[in-house]
MARGULO-991283 format. One record per atom (N, C-alpha, C): x negated, y, z negated; atom name; residue in three letters. Coordinates in steps of 0.001 Angstrom, whole numbers, plus 500000, padded with zeros to 6 digits. Example, Ala and Ser with C-alpha at 12.3 -4.5 7.8 and 13.67 -1.06 7.14 Angstrom:
BEGIN
+--------+--------+--------+-------+------+
|   east |  north |     up | kelum | pavo |
+--------+--------+--------+-------+------+
| 486810 | 494310 | 492200 |     N |  ALA |
| 487700 | 495500 | 492200 |    CA |  ALA |
| 486800 | 496700 | 492200 |     C |  ALA |
| 487150 | 497750 | 492920 |     N |  SER |
| 486330 | 498940 | 492860 |    CA |  SER |
| 487100 | 500030 | 492130 |     C |  SER |
+--------+--------+--------+-------+------+
END
This chain:
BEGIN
+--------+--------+--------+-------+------+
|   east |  north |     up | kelum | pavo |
+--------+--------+--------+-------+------+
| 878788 | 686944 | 314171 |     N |  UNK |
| 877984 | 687458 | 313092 |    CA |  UNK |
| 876523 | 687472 | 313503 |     C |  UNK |
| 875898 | 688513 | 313437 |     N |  UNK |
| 874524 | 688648 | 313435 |    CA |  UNK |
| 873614 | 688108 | 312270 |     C |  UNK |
| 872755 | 687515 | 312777 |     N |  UNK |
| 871935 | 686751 | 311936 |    CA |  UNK |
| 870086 | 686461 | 312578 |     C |  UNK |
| 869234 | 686466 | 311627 |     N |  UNK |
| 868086 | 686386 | 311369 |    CA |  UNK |
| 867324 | 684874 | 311639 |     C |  UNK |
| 866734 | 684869 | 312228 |     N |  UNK |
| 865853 | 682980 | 312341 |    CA |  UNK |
| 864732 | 683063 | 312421 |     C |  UNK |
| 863797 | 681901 | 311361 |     N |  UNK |
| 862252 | 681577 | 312022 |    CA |  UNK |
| 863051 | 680392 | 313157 |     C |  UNK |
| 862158 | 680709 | 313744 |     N |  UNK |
| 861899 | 679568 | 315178 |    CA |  UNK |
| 860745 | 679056 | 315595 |     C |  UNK |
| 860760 | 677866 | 316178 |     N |  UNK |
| 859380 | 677438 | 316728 |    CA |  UNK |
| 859458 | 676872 | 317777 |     C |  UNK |
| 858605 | 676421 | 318679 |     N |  UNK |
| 858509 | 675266 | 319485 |    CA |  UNK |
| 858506 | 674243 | 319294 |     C |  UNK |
| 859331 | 673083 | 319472 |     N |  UNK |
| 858937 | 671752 | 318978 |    CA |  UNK |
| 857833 | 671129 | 319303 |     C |  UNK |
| 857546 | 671494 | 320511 |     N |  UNK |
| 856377 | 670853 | 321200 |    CA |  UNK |
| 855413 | 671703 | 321102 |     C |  UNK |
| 855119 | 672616 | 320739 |     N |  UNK |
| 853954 | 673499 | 320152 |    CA |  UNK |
| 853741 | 673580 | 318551 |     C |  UNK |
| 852156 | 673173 | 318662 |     N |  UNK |
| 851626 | 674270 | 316989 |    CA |  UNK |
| 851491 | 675508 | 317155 |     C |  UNK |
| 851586 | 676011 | 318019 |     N |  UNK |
| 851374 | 677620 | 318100 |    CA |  UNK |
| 852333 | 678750 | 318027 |     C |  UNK |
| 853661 | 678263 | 318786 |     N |  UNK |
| 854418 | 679399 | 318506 |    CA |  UNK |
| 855709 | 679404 | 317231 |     C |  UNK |
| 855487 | 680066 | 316555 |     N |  UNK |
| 856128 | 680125 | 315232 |    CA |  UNK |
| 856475 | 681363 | 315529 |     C |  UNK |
| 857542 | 682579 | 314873 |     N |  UNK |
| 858253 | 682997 | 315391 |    CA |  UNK |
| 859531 | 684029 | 314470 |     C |  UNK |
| 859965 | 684761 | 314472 |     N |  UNK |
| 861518 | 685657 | 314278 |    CA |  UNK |
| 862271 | 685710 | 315206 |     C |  UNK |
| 863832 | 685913 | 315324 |     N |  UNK |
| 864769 | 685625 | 316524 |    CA |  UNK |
| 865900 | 685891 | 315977 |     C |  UNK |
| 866624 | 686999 | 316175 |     N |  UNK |
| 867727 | 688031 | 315930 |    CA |  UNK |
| 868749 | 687804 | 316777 |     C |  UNK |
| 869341 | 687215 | 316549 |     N |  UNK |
| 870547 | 686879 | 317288 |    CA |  UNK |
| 872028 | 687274 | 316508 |     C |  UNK |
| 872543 | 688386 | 317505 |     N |  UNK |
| 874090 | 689096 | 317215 |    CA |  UNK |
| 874130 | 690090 | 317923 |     C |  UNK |
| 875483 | 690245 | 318116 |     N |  UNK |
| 875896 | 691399 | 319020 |    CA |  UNK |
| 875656 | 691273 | 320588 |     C |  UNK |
| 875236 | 690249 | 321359 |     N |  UNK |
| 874963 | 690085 | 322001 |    CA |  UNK |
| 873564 | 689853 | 322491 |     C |  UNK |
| 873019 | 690218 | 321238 |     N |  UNK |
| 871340 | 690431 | 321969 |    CA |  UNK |
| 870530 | 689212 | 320952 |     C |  UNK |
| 869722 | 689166 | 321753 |     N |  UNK |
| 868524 | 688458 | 320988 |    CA |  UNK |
| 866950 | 688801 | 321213 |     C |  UNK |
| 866245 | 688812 | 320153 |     N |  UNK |
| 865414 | 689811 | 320181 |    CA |  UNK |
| 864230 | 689020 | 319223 |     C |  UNK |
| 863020 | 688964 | 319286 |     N |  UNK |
| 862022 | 688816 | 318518 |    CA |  UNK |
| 860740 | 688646 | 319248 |     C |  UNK |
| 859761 | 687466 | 318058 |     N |  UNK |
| 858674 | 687502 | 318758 |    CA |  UNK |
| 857848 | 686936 | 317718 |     C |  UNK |
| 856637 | 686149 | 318286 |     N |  UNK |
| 855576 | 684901 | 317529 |    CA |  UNK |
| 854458 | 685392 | 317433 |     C |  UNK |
| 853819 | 684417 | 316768 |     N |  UNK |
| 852467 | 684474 | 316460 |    CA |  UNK |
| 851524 | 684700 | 317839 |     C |  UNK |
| 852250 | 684437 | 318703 |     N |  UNK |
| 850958 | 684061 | 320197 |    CA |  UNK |
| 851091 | 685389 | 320572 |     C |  UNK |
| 851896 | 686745 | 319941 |     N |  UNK |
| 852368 | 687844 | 320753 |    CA |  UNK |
| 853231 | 687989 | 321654 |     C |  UNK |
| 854187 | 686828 | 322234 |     N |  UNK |
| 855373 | 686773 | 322835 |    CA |  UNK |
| 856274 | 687873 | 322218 |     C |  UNK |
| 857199 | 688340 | 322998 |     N |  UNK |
| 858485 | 689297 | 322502 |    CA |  UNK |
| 859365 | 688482 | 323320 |     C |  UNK |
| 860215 | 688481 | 322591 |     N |  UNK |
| 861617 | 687919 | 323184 |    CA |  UNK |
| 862684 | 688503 | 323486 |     C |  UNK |
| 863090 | 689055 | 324623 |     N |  UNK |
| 864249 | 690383 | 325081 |    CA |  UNK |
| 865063 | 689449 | 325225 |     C |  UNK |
| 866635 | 689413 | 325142 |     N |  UNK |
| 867647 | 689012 | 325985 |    CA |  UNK |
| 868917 | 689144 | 325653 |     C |  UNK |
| 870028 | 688890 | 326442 |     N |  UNK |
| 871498 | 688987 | 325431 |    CA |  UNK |
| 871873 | 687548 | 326455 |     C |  UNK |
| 873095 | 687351 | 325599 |     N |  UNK |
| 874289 | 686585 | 325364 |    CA |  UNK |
| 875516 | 686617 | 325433 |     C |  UNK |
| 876179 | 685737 | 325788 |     N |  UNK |
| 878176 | 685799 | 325551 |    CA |  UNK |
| 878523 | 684595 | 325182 |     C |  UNK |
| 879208 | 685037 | 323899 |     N |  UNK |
| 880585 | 683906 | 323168 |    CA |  UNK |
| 881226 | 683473 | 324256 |     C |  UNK |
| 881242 | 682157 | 324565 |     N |  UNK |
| 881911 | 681713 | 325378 |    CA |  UNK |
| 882426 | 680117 | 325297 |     C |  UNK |
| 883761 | 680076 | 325098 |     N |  UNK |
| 883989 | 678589 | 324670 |    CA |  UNK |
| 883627 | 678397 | 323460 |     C |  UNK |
| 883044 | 679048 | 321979 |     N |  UNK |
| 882550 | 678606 | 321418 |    CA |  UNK |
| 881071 | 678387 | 321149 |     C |  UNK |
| 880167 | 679151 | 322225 |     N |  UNK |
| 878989 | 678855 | 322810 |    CA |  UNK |
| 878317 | 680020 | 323154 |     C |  UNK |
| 877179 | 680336 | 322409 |     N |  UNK |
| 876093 | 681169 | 322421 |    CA |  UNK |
| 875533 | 680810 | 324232 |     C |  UNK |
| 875532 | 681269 | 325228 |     N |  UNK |
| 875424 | 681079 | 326208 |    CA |  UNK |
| 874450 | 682344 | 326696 |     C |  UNK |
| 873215 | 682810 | 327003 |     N |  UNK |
| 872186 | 683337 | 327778 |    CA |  UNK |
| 870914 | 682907 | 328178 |     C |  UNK |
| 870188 | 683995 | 328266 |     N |  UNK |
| 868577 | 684123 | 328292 |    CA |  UNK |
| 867860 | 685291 | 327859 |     C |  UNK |
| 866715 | 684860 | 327365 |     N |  UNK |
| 865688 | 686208 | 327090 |    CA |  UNK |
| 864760 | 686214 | 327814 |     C |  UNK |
| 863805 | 687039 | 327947 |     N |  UNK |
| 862406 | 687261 | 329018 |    CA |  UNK |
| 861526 | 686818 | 327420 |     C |  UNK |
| 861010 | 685911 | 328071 |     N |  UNK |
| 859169 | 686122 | 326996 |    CA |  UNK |
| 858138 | 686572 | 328004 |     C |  UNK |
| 857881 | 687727 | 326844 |     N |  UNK |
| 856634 | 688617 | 327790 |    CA |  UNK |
| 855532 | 688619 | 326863 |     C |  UNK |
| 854471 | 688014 | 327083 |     N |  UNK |
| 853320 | 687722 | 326320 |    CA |  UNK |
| 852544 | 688816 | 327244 |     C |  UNK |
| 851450 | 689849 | 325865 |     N |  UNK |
| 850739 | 690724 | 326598 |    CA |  UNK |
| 849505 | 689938 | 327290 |     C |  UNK |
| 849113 | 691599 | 328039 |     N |  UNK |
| 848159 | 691080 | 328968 |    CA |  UNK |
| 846543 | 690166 | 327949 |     C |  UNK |
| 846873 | 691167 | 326992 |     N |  UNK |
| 845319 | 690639 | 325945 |    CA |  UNK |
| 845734 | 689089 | 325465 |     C |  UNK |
| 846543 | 688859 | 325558 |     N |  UNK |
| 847253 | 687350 | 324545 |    CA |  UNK |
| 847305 | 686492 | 325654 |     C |  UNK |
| 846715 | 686526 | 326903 |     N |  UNK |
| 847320 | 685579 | 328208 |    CA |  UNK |
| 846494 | 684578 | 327761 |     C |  UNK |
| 845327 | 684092 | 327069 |     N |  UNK |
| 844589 | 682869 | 326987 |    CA |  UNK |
| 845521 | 682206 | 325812 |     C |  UNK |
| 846142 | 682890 | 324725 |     N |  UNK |
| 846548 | 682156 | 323930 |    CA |  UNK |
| 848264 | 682261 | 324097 |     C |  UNK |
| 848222 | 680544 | 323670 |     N |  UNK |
| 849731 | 680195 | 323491 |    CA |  UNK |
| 850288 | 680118 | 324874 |     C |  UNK |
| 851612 | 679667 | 325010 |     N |  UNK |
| 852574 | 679335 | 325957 |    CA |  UNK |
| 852968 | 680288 | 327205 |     C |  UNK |
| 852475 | 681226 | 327030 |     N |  UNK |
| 852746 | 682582 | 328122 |    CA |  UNK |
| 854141 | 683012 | 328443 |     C |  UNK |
| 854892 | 683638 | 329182 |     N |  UNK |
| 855777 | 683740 | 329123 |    CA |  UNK |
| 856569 | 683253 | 330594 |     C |  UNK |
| 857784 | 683513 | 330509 |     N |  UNK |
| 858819 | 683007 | 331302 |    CA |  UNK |
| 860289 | 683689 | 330815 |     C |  UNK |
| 861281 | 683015 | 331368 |     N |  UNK |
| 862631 | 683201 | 330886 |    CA |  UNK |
| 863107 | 681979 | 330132 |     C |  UNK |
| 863141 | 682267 | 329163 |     N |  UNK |
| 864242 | 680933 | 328413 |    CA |  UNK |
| 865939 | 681095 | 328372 |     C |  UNK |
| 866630 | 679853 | 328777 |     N |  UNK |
| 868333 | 679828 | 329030 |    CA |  UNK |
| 868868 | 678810 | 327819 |     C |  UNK |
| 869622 | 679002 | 327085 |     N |  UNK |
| 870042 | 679115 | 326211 |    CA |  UNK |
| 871499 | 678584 | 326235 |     C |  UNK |
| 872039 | 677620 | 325449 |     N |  UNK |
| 873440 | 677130 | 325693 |    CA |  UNK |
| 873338 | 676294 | 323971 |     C |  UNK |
| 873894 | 677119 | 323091 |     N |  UNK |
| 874234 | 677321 | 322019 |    CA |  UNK |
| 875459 | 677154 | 321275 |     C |  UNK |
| 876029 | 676097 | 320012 |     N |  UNK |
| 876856 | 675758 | 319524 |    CA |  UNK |
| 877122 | 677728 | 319125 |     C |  UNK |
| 878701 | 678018 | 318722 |     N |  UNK |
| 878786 | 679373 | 317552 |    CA |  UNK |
| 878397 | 679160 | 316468 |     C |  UNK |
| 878988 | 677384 | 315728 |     N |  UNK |
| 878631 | 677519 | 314584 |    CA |  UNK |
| 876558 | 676981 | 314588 |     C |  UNK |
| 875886 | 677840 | 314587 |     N |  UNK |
| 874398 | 677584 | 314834 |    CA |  UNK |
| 873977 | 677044 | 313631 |     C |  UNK |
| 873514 | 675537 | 313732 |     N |  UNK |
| 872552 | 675061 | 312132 |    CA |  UNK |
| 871493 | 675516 | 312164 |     C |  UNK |
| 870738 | 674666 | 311356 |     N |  UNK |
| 869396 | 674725 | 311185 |    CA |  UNK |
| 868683 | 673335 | 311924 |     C |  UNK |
| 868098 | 673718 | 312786 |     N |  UNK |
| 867397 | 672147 | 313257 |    CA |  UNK |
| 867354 | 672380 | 314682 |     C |  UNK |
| 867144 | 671506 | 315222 |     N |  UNK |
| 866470 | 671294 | 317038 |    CA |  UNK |
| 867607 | 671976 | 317912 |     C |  UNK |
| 867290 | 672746 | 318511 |     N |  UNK |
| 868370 | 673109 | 319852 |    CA |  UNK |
| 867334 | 673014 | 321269 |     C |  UNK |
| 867965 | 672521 | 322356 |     N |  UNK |
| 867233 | 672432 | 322799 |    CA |  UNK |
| 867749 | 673985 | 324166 |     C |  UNK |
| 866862 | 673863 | 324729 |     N |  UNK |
| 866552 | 675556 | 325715 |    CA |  UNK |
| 865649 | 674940 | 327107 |     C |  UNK |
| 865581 | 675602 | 328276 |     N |  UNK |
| 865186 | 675634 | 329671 |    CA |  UNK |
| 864576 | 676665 | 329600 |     C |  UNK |
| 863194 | 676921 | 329778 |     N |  UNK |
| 861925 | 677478 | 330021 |    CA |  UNK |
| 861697 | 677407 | 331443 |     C |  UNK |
| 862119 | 678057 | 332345 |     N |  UNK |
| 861987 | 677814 | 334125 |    CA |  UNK |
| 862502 | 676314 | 333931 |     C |  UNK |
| 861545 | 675897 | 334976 |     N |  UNK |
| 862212 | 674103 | 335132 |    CA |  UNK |
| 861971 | 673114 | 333954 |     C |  UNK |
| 861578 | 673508 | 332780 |     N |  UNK |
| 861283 | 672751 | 331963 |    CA |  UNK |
| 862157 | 672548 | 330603 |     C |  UNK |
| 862780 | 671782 | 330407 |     N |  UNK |
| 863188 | 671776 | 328847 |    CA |  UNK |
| 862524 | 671826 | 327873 |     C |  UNK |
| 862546 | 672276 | 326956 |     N |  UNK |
| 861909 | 673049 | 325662 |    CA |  UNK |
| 862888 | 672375 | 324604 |     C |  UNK |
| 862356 | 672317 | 323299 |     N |  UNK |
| 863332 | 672192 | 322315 |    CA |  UNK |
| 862807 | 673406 | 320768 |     C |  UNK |
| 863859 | 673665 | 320541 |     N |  UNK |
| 863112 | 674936 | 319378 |    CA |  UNK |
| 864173 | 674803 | 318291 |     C |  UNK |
| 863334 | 674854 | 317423 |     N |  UNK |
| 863708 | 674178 | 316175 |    CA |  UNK |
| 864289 | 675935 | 315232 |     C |  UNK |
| 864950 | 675987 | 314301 |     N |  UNK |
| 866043 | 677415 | 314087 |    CA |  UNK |
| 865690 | 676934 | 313217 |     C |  UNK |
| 865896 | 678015 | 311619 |     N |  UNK |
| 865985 | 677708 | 310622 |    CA |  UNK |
| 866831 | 679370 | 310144 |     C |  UNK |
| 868516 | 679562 | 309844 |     N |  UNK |
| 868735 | 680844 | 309154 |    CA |  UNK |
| 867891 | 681656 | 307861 |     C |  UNK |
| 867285 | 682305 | 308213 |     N |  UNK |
| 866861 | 683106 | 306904 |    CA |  UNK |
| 868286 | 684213 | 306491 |     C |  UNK |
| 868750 | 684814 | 306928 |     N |  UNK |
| 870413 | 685964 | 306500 |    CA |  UNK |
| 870810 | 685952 | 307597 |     C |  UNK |
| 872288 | 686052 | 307198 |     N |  UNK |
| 872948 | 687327 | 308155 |    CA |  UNK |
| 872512 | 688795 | 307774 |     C |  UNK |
| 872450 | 689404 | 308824 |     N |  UNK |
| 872670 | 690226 | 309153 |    CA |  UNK |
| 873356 | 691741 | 309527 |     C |  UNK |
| 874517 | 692501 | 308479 |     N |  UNK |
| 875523 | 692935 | 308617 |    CA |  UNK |
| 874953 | 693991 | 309848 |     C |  UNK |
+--------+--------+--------+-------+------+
END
Protein backbone atom coordinates (compact mmCIF):
# COMPACT_ATOMS: atom_id res chain seq x y z
CA UNK A 1 0.00 0.00 0.00
CA UNK A 2 1.16 3.38 -0.84
CA UNK A 3 1.31 5.80 1.74
CA UNK A 4 2.27 9.47 2.70
CA UNK A 5 4.95 10.50 5.76
CA UNK A 6 6.35 13.62 7.57
CA UNK A 7 9.88 12.58 8.33
CA UNK A 8 12.78 13.99 10.03
CA UNK A 9 16.19 13.51 11.15
CA UNK A 10 16.65 12.47 14.54
CA UNK A 11 19.79 14.00 14.85
CA UNK A 12 18.91 17.16 13.04
CA UNK A 13 16.69 20.42 13.72
CA UNK A 14 16.76 21.08 10.25
CA UNK A 15 15.51 18.53 8.12
CA UNK A 16 11.79 18.05 8.43
CA UNK A 17 10.31 16.68 5.48
CA UNK A 18 7.38 14.56 3.06
CA UNK A 19 8.24 10.87 1.92
CA UNK A 20 5.94 8.84 -0.42
CA UNK A 21 6.51 5.56 -0.15
CA UNK A 22 4.53 2.78 -2.57
CA UNK A 23 4.80 1.09 -5.55
CA UNK A 24 8.16 0.79 -5.30
CA UNK A 25 9.30 4.25 -5.21
CA UNK A 26 10.02 6.71 -2.72
CA UNK A 27 9.99 10.14 -3.34
CA UNK A 28 10.01 13.56 -1.45
CA UNK A 29 11.79 16.31 0.05
CA UNK A 30 12.57 18.97 3.24
CA UNK A 31 12.85 22.07 4.36
CA UNK A 32 16.81 22.29 3.57
CA UNK A 33 15.67 21.67 -0.29
CA UNK A 34 16.78 18.02 -0.38
CA UNK A 35 14.63 15.79 -2.94
CA UNK A 36 14.55 12.37 -2.25
CA UNK A 37 14.57 9.92 -5.51
CA UNK A 38 14.59 6.19 -4.93
CA UNK A 39 12.75 2.77 -5.14
CA UNK A 40 12.44 -0.35 -3.19
CA UNK A 41 11.48 -4.19 -2.96
CA UNK A 42 9.09 -6.16 -0.62
CA UNK A 43 11.24 -8.53 0.48
CA UNK A 44 10.83 -10.95 3.40
CA UNK A 45 8.45 -8.66 4.71
CA UNK A 46 10.86 -5.70 4.37
CA UNK A 47 10.83 -2.38 2.68
CA UNK A 48 14.45 -2.88 1.48
CA UNK A 49 16.30 0.18 -0.82
CA UNK A 50 17.78 3.56 -1.34
CA UNK A 51 17.10 7.06 -2.52
CA UNK A 52 19.65 9.79 -3.83
CA UNK A 53 19.33 13.13 -1.69
CA UNK A 54 20.17 15.82 -4.01
CA UNK A 55 20.31 19.13 -2.28
CA UNK A 56 20.55 22.12 -4.88
CA UNK A 57 23.45 23.90 -5.78
CA UNK A 58 21.90 27.33 -3.97
CA UNK A 59 20.98 25.20 -0.63
CA UNK A 60 24.73 23.67 -0.32
CA UNK A 61 25.43 25.96 2.94
CA UNK A 62 22.25 24.87 4.48
CA UNK A 63 21.33 21.60 6.10
CA UNK A 64 22.78 18.05 5.70
CA UNK A 65 23.66 17.98 1.90
CA UNK A 66 23.13 15.13 0.13
CA UNK A 67 24.21 11.50 -0.31
CA UNK A 68 22.45 8.12 -0.76
CA UNK A 69 20.38 6.84 2.05
CA UNK A 70 19.82 2.61 2.41
CA UNK A 71 16.94 1.68 3.89
CA UNK A 72 15.88 -1.77 5.54
CA UNK A 73 12.29 -1.39 6.60
CA UNK A 74 9.63 -3.45 8.65
CA UNK A 75 6.11 -3.86 5.80
CA UNK A 76 4.10 -3.26 8.60
CA UNK A 77 5.79 0.62 8.92
CA UNK A 78 4.80 2.56 12.43
CA UNK A 79 5.17 5.69 13.43
CA UNK A 80 8.49 6.37 15.29
CA UNK A 81 12.42 5.93 14.83
CA UNK A 82 13.70 3.75 11.93
CA UNK A 83 16.92 3.80 11.62
CA UNK A 84 18.80 4.28 7.75
CA UNK A 85 22.76 4.41 6.41
CA UNK A 86 23.66 7.75 4.93
CA UNK A 87 27.17 6.57 3.14
CA UNK A 88 29.10 5.24 6.19
CA UNK A 89 27.03 6.72 8.69
CA UNK A 90 23.90 5.64 10.50
CA UNK A 91 21.14 8.05 10.61
CA UNK A 92 17.93 7.51 12.45
CA UNK A 93 14.58 9.19 10.98
CA UNK A 94 11.76 9.40 12.77
CA UNK A 95 8.11 8.56 10.26
CA UNK A 96 4.97 9.70 11.24
CA UNK A 97 1.75 8.27 8.56
CA UNK A 98 -0.26 11.18 7.48
CA UNK A 99 -2.73 8.63 4.59
CA UNK A 100 -2.57 6.10 2.45
CA UNK A 101 -2.46 6.71 -0.56
CA UNK A 102 -4.76 4.82 -3.20
Amino acid sequence: MASLYSMRFAASGQQFGLIYIGNGVIAGADTTGITYDGTYVLEDSRFKGTAAMVQPQANQGYGGGGGTLTFDWPEDLQDGQHPASLGERTVTIVLRKLRDVP
